[in-house]
N, C-alpha and C positions, 0 to 999 in steps of 0.2 A: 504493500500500500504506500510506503513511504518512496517508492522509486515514483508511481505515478505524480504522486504529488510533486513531487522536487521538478517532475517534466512538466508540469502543468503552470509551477510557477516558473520554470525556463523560457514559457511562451509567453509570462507573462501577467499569468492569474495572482491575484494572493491566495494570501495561505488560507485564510477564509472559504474562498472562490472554491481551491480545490481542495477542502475538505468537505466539501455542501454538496459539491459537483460530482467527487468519486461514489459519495452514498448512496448519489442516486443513479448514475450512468457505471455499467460496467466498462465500458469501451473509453480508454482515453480520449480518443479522436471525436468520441460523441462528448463526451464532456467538455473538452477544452470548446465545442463549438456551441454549447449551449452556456457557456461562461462569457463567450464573444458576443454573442447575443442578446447577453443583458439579461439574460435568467434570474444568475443570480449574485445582482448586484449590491443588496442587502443583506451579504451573507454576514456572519457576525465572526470573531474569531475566537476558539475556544481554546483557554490556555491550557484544558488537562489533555489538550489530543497528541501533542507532543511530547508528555513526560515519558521519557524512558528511553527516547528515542538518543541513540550514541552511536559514538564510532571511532575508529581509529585506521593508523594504515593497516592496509590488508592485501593478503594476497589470495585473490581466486582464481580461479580456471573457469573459461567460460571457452565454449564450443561452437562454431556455428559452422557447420556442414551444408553441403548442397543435397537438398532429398532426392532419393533415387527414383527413378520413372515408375516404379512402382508404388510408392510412397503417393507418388505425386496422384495416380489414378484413383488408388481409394482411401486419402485421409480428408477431402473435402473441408468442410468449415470447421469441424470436430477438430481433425491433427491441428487447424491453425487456432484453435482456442487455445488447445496445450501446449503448443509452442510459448503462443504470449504469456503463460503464467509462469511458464518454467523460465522468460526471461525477466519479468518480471519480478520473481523471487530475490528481497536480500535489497540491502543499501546500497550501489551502487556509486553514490557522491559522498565523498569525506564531511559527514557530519564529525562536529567536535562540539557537540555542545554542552554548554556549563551551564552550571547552577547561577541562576541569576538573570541567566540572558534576556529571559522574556517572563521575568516580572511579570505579574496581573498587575494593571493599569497603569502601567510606567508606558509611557507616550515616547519616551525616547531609545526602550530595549532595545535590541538590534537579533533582528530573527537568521540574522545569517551568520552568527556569530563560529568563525571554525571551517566555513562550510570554501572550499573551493583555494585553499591557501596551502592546503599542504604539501610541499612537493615529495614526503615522504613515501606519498605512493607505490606500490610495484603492484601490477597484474601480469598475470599468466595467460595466456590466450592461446588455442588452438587455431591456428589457421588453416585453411584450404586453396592450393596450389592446383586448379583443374587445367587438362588439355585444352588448348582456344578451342574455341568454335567458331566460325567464318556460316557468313547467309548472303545469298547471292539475291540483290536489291533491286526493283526495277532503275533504269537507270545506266547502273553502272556495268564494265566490263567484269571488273574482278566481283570475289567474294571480300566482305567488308568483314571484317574480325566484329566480332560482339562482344560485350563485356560479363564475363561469368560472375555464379552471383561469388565464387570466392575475391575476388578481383573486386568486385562492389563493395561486400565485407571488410575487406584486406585492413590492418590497422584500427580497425576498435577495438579499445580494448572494457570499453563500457558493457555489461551485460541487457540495460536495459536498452540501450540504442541499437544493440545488435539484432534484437528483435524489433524492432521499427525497420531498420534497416531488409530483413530477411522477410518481412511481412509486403512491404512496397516494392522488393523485388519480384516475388513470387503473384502480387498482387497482378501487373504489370507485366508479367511475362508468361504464365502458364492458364490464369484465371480467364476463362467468359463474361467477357461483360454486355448483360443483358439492357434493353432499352427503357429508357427511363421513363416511358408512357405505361411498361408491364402489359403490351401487347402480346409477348413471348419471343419477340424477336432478340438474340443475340451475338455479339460478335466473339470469337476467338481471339485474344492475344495471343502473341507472339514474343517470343527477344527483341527479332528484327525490328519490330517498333519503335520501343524505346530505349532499346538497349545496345543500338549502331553504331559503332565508333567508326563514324565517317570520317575521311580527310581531314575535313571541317566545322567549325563548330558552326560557322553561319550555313551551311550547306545540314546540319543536323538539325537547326534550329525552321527554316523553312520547311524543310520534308514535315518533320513537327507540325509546324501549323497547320500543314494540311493534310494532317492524321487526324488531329484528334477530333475537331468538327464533325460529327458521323451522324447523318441522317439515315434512320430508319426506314427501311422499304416498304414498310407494313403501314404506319401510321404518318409517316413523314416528319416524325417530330427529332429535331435535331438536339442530339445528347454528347456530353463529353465523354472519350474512349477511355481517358485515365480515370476518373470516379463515378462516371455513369449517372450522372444527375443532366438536366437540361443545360443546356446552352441558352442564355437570358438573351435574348434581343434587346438592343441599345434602344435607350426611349427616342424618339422623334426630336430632331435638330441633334441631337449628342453627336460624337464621333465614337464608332463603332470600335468598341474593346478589344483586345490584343485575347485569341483566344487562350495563348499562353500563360495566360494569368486568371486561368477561372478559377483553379483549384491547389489545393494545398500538395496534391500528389504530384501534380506534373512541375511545381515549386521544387520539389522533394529529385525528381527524377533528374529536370534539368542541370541544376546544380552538383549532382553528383555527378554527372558525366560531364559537366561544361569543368568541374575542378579537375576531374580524372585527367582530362585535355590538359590543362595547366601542369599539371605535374607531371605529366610525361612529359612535355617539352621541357619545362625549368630543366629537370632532370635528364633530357639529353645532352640538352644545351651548356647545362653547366659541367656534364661528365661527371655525375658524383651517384650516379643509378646506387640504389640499393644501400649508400652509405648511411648509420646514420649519425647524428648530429653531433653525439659525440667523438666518433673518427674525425668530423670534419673541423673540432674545434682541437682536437690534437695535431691535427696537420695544419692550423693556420696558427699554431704556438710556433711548431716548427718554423717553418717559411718567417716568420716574423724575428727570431732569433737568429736567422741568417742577414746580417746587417752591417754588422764590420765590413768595413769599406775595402781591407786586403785579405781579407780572412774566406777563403777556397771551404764553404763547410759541405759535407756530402748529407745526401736527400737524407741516408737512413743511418747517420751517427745520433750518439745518444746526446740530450741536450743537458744543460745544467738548471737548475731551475729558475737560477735569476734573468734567462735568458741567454745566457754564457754556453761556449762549448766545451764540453769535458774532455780529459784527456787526450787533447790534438795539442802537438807542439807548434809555434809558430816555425816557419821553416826560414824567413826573413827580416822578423823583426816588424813588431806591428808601424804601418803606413811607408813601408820601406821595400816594397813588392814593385817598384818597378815600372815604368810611364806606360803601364796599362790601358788602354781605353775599352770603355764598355761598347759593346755594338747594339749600336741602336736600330739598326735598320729590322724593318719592318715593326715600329713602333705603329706607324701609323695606320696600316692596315692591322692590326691587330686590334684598334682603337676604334676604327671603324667597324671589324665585325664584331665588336660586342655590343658597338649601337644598336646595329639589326637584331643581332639577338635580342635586346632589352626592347625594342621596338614589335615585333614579335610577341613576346611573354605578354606585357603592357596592350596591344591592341586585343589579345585574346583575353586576358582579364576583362579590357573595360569592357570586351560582348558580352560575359559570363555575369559580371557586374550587375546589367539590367536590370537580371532577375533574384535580385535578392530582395527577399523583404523590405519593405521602405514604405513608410505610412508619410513619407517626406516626396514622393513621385509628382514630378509635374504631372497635372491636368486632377490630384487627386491616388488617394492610395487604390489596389483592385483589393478583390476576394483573397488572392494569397497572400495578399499584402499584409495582412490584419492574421490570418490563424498559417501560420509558421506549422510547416511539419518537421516533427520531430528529425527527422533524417537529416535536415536541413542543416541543423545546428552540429550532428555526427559528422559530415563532410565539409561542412566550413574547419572544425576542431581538429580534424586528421589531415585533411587533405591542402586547406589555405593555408593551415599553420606549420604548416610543413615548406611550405614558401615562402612563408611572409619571416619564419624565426628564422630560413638561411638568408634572409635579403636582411633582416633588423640586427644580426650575427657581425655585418659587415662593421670595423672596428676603424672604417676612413670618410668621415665626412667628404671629404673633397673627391673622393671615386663613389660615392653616392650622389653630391650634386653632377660631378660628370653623369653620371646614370638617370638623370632625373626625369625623363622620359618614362623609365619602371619604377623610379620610386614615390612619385608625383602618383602614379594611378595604384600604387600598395595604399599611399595614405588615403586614399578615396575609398580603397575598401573598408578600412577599418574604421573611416567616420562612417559610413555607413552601417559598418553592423553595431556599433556601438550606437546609435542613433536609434535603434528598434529594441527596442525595452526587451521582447523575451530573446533577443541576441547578445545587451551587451554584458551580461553576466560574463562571456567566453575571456572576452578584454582580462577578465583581474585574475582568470585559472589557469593552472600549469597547464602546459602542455606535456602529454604523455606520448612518451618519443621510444621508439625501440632500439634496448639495450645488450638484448643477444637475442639469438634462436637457435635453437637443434630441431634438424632435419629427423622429419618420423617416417618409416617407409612408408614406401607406395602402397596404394588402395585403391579397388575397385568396388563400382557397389555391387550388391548382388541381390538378384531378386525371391520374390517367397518361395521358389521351385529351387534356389540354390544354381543355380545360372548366372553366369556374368551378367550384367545389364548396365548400359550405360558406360561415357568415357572416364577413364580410368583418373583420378586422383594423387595429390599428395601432400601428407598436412607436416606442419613445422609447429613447435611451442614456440611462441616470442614471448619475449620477456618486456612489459613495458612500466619504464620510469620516469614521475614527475620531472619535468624541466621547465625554466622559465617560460611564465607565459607571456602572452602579447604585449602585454601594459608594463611588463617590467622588461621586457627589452628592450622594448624603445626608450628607454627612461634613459637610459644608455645613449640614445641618441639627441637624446633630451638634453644633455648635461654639454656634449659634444657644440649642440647647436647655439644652448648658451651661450657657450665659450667664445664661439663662432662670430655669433652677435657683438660682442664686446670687442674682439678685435678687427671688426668694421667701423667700429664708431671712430675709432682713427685713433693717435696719440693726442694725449689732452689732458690738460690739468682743470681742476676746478676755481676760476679765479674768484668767485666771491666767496668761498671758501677762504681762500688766499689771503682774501683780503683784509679778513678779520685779523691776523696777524701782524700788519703793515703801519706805519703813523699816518698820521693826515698828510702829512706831507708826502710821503711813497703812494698813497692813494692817490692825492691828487695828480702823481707823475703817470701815473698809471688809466688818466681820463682825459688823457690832453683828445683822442680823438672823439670820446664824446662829447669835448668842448668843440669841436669841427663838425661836428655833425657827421660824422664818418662813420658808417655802417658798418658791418661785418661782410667779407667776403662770404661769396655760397661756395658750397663744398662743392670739390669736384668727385663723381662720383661715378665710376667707370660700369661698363653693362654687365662686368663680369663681377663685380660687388654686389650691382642689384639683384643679380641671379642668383648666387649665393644668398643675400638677404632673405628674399623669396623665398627659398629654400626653405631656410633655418625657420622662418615664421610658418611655416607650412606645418612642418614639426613638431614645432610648440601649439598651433592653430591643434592639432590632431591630437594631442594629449591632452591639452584644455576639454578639446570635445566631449573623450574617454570617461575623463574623468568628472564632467558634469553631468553625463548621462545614468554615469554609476550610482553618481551621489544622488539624483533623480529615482531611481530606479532600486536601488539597494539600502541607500540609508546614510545619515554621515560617518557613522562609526563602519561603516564597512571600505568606505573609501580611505577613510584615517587610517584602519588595518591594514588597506593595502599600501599606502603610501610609507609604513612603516615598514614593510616587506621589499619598498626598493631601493637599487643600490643606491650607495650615498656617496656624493663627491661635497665633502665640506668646504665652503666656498671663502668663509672666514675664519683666523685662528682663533677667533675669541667664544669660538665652538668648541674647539679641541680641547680649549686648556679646563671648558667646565666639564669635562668627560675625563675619568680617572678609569685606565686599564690596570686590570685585575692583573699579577701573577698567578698562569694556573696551577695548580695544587700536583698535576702530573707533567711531563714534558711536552705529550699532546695537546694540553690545553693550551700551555704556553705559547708553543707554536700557532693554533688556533689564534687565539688569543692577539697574537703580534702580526697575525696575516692581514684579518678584520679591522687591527688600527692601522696598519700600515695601507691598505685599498682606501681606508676613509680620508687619509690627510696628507696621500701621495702628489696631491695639486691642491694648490690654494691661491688665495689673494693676498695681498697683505699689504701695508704702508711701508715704502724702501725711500720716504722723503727722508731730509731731514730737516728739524723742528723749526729753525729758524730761516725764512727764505732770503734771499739776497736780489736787490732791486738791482737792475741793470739797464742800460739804454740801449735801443735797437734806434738803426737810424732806416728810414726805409722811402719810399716814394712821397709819401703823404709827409713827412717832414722827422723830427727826434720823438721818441715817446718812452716812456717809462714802461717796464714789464718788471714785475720779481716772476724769478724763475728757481724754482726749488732746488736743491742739490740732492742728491742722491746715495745712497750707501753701498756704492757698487765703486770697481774698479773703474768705470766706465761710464764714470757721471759727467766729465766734459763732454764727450761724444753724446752722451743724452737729451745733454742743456742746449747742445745746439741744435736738437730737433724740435723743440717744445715745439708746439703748436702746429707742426707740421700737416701738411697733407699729401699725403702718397700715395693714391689707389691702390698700385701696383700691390705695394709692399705693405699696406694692409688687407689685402686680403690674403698673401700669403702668410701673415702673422696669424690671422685668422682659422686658416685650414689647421696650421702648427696647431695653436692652442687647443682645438677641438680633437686632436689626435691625441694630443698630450694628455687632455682630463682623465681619459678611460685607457690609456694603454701602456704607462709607465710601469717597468716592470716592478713587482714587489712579490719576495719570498720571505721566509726566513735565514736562508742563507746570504742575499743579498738584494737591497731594493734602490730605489732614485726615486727622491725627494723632491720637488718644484717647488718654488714660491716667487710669483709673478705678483709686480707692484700693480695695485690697483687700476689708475690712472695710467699708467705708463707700463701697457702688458711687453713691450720690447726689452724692460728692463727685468730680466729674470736672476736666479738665483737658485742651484741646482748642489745636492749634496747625494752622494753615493756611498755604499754604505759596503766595503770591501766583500767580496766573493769568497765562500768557504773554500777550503783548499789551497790559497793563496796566502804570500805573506802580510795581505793586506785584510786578512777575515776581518769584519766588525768591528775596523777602524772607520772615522767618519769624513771624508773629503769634500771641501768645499770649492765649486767652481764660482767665480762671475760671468755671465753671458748677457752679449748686447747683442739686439737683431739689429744690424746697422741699416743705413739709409737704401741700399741696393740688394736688400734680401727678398726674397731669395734669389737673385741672382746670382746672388756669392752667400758663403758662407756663412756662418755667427761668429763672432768672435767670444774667444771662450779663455778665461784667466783662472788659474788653480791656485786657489789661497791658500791650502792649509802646508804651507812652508818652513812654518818655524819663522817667521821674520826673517825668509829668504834665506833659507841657513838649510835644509833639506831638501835634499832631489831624491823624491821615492821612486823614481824610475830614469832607465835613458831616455820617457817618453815626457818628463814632469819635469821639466826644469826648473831651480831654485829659485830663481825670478818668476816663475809662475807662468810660462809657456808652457803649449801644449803640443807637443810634436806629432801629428796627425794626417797622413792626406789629405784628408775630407776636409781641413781647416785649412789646406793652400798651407800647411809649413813644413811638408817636404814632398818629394816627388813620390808618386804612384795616382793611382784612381782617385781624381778629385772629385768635387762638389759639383752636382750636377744640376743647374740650375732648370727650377722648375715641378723638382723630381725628388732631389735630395733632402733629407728631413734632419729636423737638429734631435727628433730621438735617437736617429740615426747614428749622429756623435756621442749621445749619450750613449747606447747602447756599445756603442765602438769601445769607449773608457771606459766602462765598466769591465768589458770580459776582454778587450784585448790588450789593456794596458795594465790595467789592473788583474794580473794573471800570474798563473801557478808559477813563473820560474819568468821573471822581469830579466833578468843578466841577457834572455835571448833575445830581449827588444834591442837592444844597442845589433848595428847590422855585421860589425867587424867578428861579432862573439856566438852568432848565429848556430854555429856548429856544434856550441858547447854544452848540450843541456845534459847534466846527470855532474858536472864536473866540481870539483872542488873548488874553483871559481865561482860557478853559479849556487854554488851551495851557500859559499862567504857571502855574496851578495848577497842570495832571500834573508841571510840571518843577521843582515847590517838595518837592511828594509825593517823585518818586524821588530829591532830594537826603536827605531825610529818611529814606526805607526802606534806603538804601546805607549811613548814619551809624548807624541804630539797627535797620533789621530784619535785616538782614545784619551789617556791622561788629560792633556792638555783641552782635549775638546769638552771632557766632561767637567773640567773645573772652570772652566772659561768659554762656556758653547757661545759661539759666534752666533750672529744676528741674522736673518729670524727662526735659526731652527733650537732652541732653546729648549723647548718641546718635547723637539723629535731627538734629538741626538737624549735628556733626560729618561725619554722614554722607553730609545734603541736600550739602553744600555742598563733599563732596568728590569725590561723582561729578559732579557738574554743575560743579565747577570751571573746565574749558575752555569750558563753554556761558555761564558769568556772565561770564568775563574777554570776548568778544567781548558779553556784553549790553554790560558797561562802558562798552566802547572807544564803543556806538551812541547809549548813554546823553549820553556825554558831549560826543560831538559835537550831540548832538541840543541839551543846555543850554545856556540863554538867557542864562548868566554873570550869575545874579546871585545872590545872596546866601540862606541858607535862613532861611525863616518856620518858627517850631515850631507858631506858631498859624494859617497860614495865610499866603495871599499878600495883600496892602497893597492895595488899589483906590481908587479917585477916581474919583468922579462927576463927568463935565464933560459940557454941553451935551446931558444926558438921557443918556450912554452911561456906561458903565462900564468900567477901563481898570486895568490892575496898572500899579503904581508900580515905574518905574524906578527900579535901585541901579547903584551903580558896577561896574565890569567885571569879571566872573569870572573872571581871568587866576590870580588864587588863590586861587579859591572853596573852599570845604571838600569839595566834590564830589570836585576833583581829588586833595586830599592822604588823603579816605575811602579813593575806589577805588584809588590806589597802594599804599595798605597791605591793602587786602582784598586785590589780586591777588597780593600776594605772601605773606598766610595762603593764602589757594589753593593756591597753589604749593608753601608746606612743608606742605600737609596730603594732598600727592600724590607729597608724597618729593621733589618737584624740587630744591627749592634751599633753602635759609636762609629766615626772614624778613625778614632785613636788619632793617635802619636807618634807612634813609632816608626812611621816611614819619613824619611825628609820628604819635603817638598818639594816639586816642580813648578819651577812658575812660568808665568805665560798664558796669555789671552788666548784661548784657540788654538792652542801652538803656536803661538808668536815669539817665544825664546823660548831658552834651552840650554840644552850643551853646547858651547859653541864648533865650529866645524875645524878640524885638524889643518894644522896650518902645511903637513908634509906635501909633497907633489903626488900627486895620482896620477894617472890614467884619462889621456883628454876622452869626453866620453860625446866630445862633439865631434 
């Protein structure tokens, strides 16, 4: 009883409606249409009809077989009663409901409390794999394949949809439907009818129309072939009705074969048959982790988790591979057939489109408009979501707006079915996606004499599991488009802001041209911003939509549920710091734990001015005028100051696509993540901390870069400055120079595969620094030392590095964290607390006892080999008295104990001093 009902309020009823409705209609389909009707619209709601009613995840097995022609001859209306009760049987939607939810007379309970969130789900499903069958059509040459009802079935894993599902196929394909006058005339169904997977859906859709129209030979009374009731005659002056829209079955029929259509081409067209969702998000991890700009990684090596490659040695020394160029050729024809494709998908959607419920239809909603058949909502949930979650997957705004042909007509669908009350529930529930199958053997059916009969079979179990659904994938793109948004508004300060700051006298420097009566220039604003704009508002327009329809239709508290269920990009730190992460109590939490913070505050905004602005004069066309113009807390604040106010089309919208890549795709593990913080006002002026690779001598030390999007990006490069030097007294790599350069191709400073405008992305370089400069055995970055990895030179080096990242990437950062990640590096280093104290303890047995290099380790050339110079014994190297005082900030930064005493100190802002660097001669390592 509780499945009818939950389908009744799917279409739309309340809970009232179908509980008044089922008492007295045994037949769903007759109830839900005497509910639309206005029966009964005084139902009352009774709150003891729910108690007891619960749930949790579950696993069933449900079956749906194709009946055997003997089945088929003598189970008549009898075998399809017991079909629908046997699907029927059992809760079928994740109720979760609790004590309280629906209160007597509380006006604001929330009756869907639990219901449609959980992606804990798994179902079992038996499917059915039949021989095609082809029917030769008038018309055409060949035989036209038909669609079996396994094929029709395929992918639900709903017990009660399966029977709607297996009821409208059998309905429509083997049943007589007799004439609606009950002269005795009737006609034969067939497959061929409605079940023709023609070339085309516009070629399936006319044959259609002029099937179902069937006038009777006997009485002349013209009756619909799909339900068997009259065909109304349009009143006088009207325009005569689309017969395609009399009834809820041929709603039901078309859209499962108009989406079948859709998925088989997406799924030609994109080559990914048969995958599902979760293969195809481990395979765009991969592809995405190949980014390093000289780094050769192969399709089926294992990956690292921070995005880094595991165990591959650099063979040359990272961005030192060599004046490579990438071939471009056939970019453009590659560019152009995926238009066609998306042109394609998109034109066959918007046909299939028409016919979705829509009580929003110019000229007025029809018949099917208003009573949704159940099937309806079974193949929009398996078969659209199946498309629309690998099109909303897509993790590149700017190869989205490129595609905006197919993504322009995705979001039409989804305001659309969110627009119809018993559709937009589908919007806030997982999608259930399949997670494995095993093959069952082959079957044939056999008849009551024990005889073969009928083409032979073959069923598979699938295993299906909750995955994100609609509304929260896009939220994803949501976050993206924001971002998007903001970096079109161009670079900009807020001067009345400003101005509160200023004397009378700077203010008034500051108004000479309102004393001219001088206007403000209009922005210039290129076609490929506006399109983009367009875009991103489209975006937001579609999620607005979602979510008002829900909130219309579900309740507040069910929109607030789900909105708490989606992912979160916290856009201000003053959200972060009122949120205190837990240490978890096992090592799984922890990591748990540090994953969850680390996704939430891997991008932010933040204020990178500084407090007091400085007035200055710009002399320009229109005469002298006063401006203050803020300073900055970046390397790269002169270069800032002299874009204030700028306008750049070009090069805001490429800041733009950036930041929308950036919010959702920075990588973050536990092993190693990359931190953003983009100034408000000024998103060109960033601020980018990484957080060293396990395995490496820079594990879960904290690096800070400067990055400025300069005047010509992307046409070139960002420029990118490594602060955490010691006060220019440490070079942790041949690739990190002590002045705070970044030796890189991709940044033009040195030769191999540069920057390729247009194309090339600054995750790109972040990802580069992370796992290629930042990596298991640095001594092979320098190009002369290439050959040497496993040697006792490269061994000296990693173990001069980890003294150096213990003293300043950690020490140094944890007692003096730099500006603005205060935070993060606080909180890096408190959940991972017990994971560093055991890195230490490895670290330091692993140390070679000697002394720390800022600028590197000391070498001698003897007899052609090269060799670190011995120091005296590390019995009290700085390592030891480092990691004694970090473990014990560790320790009070997790409540345990004191800081104590007993270690000296290290001082230094961030790493900004230190040991000073040995004054011996090294080894040029330029």
């Amino acid at each position: 009883m509780e499945q009818e009902m939950n389908q009744l309020i799917e279409m739309g009823a309340t809970r009232a409606q179908a509980v008044a409705a089922l008492r007295k209609c045994k037949d769903v389909m007759d109830a839900a249409e005497k509910i639309f009707s206005g029966e009964f619209d005084d139902a009352v709601d009774e709150d003891d009809y729910m108690q007891g009613v619960s749930g949790s995840s579950s696993s069933r097995v449900h079956k749906h077989t194709p009946a055997s022609s003997d089945d088929e001859g003598e189970g008549g209306e009898e075998e399809e009663d017991d079909d629908d009760e046997g699907y029927y049987e059992g809760d079928d939607f994740e109720f979760e409901t609790k004590a309280g939810d629906r209160t007597s007379g509380q006006a604001d309970a929330d009756p869907y409390a639990g219901i449609f969130f959980s992606k804990d789900r798994r179902e079992e499903v038996i499917e059915v794999e039949e021989e095609p069958e082809f029917a030769q059509l008038e018309g055409f040459d060949a035989k036209i394949p038909l669609m079996t009802q396994g094929e029709w079935m395929k992918g639900c894993p709903e017990g009660g949809e399966q029977g709607f599902l297996f009821q409208l196929y059998s309905q429509l394909s083997t049943e007589a439907c007799p004439c609606a006058d009950k002269c005795g005339y009737e006609v034969k169904r067939e497959k061929s009818m409605f079940f023709a997977m023609l070339p085309d859906f516009a070629m399936y859709i006319d044959r259609l129309r002029n099937l179902v129209p069937h006038t009777c030979p006997r009485c002349s009374k013209e009756f619909c072939l799909a339900c068997g009731e009259p065909m109304k005659s349009p009143r006088s002056g009207t325009q005569a009705a689309d017969p395609l829209f009399h009834c809820s079955n041929l709603q039901g029929v078309i859209i499962g074969i108009g989406l079948a259509m859709v998925e088989q081409v997406y799924a030609e067209q994109s080559a990914v048959i048969g995958k599902p969702a979760t293969e195809l998000d481990k395979n765009k991890k991969k592809r995405k982790a190949a980014v390093a700009d000289a780094a050769e990684l192969e399709d089926d090596e294992e990956m690292h988790p921070s995005g880094a490659p595991r165990g591959k040695k650099a063979k040359g020394g990272t961005g030192y591979a060599g004046a490579r160029a990438e071939d471009m050729s056939g970019q453009v024809e590659a560019l152009n057939a995926q238009r066609a494709r998306d042109m394609k998908i998109a034109t066959l959607l918007n046909r299939v489109r028409v016919f979705l419920p829509s009580t929003e239809r110019a000229g007025g909603g029809q018949t099917s408009d208003y009573l949704v058949h159940p099937t309806t909502l079974a193949h929009l949930r398996r078969r659209f979501n199946y498309v629309s979650s690998s099109l909303l997957r897509n993790d590149s705004l700017s190869d989205m707006s490129d595609r905006s042909v197919l993504y322009f007509e995705l979001f039409d669908w989804l305001s659309t079915i969110s627009n119809h009350e018993a559709l937009a529930s589908m919007m806030g529930m997982p999608n259930m996606i399949p997670f494995s199958h095993q093959p069952l053997k082959p079957q044939r059916p056999t008849s009551s004499s024990g005889t073969k009969a009928g083409p032979s079979s073959r069923e598979r179990t699938v295993v299906y599991e909750g995955s994100a659904g609609p509304r929260e994938l896009l939220e994803s793109i949501v976050i993206q488009a924001t971002a998007a948004i903001k970096g079109l508004e161009g670079i900009r300060f807020d001067q009345q802001e400003m101005d509160e700051n200023l004397t009378e006298e700077q203010k008034r420097m500051t108004r000479v041209d309102d004393d001219k009566g001088k206007g403000k220039e209009k922005l210039v604003v290129s076609e490929e911003n506006e399109k983009l704009m367009k875009f991103c508002e489209s975006i937001l327009s579609t999620a607005r939509a979602i979510d008002r329809s829900l909130r219309e239709t579900k309740g507040d508290a069910f929109i607030e549920r789900l909105h708490a269920s989606l992912p979160k990009i916290s856009t201000s730190m003053s959200e972060n710091r009122a949120v205190t992460v837990s240490v978890g109590q096992t090592e799984e939490e922890t990591k748990k734990a540090y994953l969850d913070w680390a996704t939430r505050v891997r991008f932010e905004y933040c204020d990178l001015t500084v407090s007091s602005p400085e007035v200055v004069s710009i002399i320009g066309k229109d005469g002298t005028r006063g401006v203050h113009i803020p300073n900055y807390k970046s390397h790269y604040n002169n270069e800032a100051r002299m874009l204030v106010n700028s306008d750049m089309p070009k090069r805001s919208l490429a800041i733009a696509k950036e930041l929308a890549v950036l919010t959702t795709n920075l990588p973050v593990s536990w092993d190693s993540s990359v931190f953003l913080r983009v100034d408000e006002a000024r998103v060109d002026i960033i601020k980018a901390l990484i957080t060293g690779p396990e395995g490496t001598p820079y594990h879960n030390g904290c690096f800070l870069f400067d990055i400025f999007l300069g005047p010509s990006y992307n046409q070139s490069p960002p420029s990118v400055k490594y602060m955490t030097t010691n006060g220019g007294k440490f070079r942790f790599n041949p690739n990190l120079y002590a002045d705070g350069k970044v030796c890189l191709s991709l940044l033009g400073t040195w030769e191999g595969p540069g920057w390729i405008a247009g194309k090339s992305t600054l995750l790109q370089v972040l990802i580069s620094i992370q796992s290629m400069i930042l990596c298991d055995e640095p001594y092979l970055n320098e190009p002369g030392w290439a050959n040497g990895a496993g040697t006792a030179s490269s061994r000296a080096y990693s173990a001069n590095v980890r003294r150096m990242v213990v003293h300043t990437a950690m020490l140094g950062n944890l007692k003096n964290p730099p500006e603005p990640f205060e935070d993060i590096i606080r909180t890096h280093f408190r959940l991972k607390g017990r994971a560093i104290e055991a890195q230490l303890d490895k670290w330091l047995d692993d140390d070679d006892g000697e002394t720390m290099h800022g600028q590197g380790v000391q070498y001698v050339h003897h007899m052609g080999e090269t060799k670190p110079v011995k120091k005296a014994s590390g019995s009290g190297t700085q390592l030891h008295k480092d990691a004694a005082e970090l473990k014990a900030l560790l320790r009070k930064l997790r409540g345990e104990e004191s800081a104590g005493t007993t270690a000296p100190t290290a001082s230094g802002s961030g790493g900004e001093s230190g040991v000073d660097a040995m004054d011996a001669i090294v080894v040029d390592e330029d």
